[in-house]
N, C-alpha and C positions, 0 to 999 in steps of 0.2 A: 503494500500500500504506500510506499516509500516514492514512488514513479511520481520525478517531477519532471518528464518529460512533454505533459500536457500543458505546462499551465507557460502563459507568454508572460513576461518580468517587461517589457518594454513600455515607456511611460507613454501615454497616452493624454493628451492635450484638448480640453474641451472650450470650445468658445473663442478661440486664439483666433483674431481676423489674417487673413492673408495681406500680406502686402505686397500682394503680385494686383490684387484689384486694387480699380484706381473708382473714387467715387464719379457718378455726372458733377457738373459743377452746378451751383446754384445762381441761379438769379437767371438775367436776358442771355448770359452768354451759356453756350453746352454745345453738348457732339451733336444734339437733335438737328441743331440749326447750322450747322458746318462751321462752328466760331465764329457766326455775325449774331452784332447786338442788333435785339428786337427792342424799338423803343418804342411807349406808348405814351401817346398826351391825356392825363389826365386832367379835367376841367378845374379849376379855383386849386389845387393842388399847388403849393410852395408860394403862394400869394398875398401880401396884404394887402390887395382889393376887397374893398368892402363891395358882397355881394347884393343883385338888386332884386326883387323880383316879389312873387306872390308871399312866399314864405316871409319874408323881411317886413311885408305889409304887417302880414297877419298878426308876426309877435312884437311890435309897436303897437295895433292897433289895443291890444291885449292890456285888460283892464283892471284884471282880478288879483287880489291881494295874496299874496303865497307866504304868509308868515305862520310860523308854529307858536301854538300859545304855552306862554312862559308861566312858572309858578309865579300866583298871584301876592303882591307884598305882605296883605293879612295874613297869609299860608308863610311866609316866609320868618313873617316876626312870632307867629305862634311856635313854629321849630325852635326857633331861637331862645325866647321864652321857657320853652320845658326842658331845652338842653340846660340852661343857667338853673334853672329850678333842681336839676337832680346833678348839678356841680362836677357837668363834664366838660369838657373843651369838646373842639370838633374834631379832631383826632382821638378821641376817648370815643365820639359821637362815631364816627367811622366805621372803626375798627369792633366796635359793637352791632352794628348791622353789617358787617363787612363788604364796606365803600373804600372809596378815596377818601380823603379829606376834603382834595376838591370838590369832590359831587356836595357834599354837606356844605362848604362854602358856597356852592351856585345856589344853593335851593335857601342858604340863609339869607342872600343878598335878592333872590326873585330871578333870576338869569337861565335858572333851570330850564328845562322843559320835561312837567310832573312824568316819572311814571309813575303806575301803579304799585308796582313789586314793590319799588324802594319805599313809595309813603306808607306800605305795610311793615316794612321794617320798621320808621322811625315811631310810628304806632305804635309797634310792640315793645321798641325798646324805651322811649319816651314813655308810655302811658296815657297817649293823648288821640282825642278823634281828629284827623286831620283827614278824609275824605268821604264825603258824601255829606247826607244832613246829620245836623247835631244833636 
């Protein structure tokens, strides 16, 4: 049972690229096209021409106010109020709902924009109703 005449000891190489292949090349130039560059014009492409047309109308003509509504400053001085009432700073305030600091400074100063999750955190950690009715 000794017969190591069977077995092949010679290493064997998996995945190794050839570098007999040579890649096509990328872009306009390649072997498809005999090495001539194919160029194409495309329109308003590398230009600071301001362009004119329907679309240019439209979002001028466009009237609608796209602002996100911010915590309100009653909401902002009431956080603040119960963070000073239970004698934490806002890094104390944070790290107890696990925030930034800065999120707790946007929402003390009104700059926020509320979520929900977080005023359930300061809820729970605070003690206080801060959404919906009172």
């Amino acid at each position: 049972m000794s017969d190591t005449s069977f077995q092949d000891w010679t290493p064997v190489v998996v995945n190794k690229r050839s570098s007999n292949r040579k890649k096509p090349a990328a872009g306009p130039v390649s072997a498809q096209n005999n090495g001539e560059v194919i160029v194409e014009k495309k329109f308003g492409v590398g230009t600071n021409k301001k362009t004119t047309g329907r679309n240019l109308a439209k979002l001028e003509e466009e009237t609608e106010d796209f602002h996100l509504p911010k915590v309100p400053l009653s909401l902002a001085k009431q956080i603040q109020q119960a963070r000073n009432a239970k004698k934490m700073t806002q890094s104390d305030l944070a790290k107890a709902v696990n925030e930034k600091a800065s999120v707790i400074n946007q929402y003390e100063r009104g700059e926020a924009i509320p979520e929900v999750a977080v005023l359930a955190k300061l809820e729970k950690v605070l003690g206080v109703k801060l959404r919906g009715k009172k």
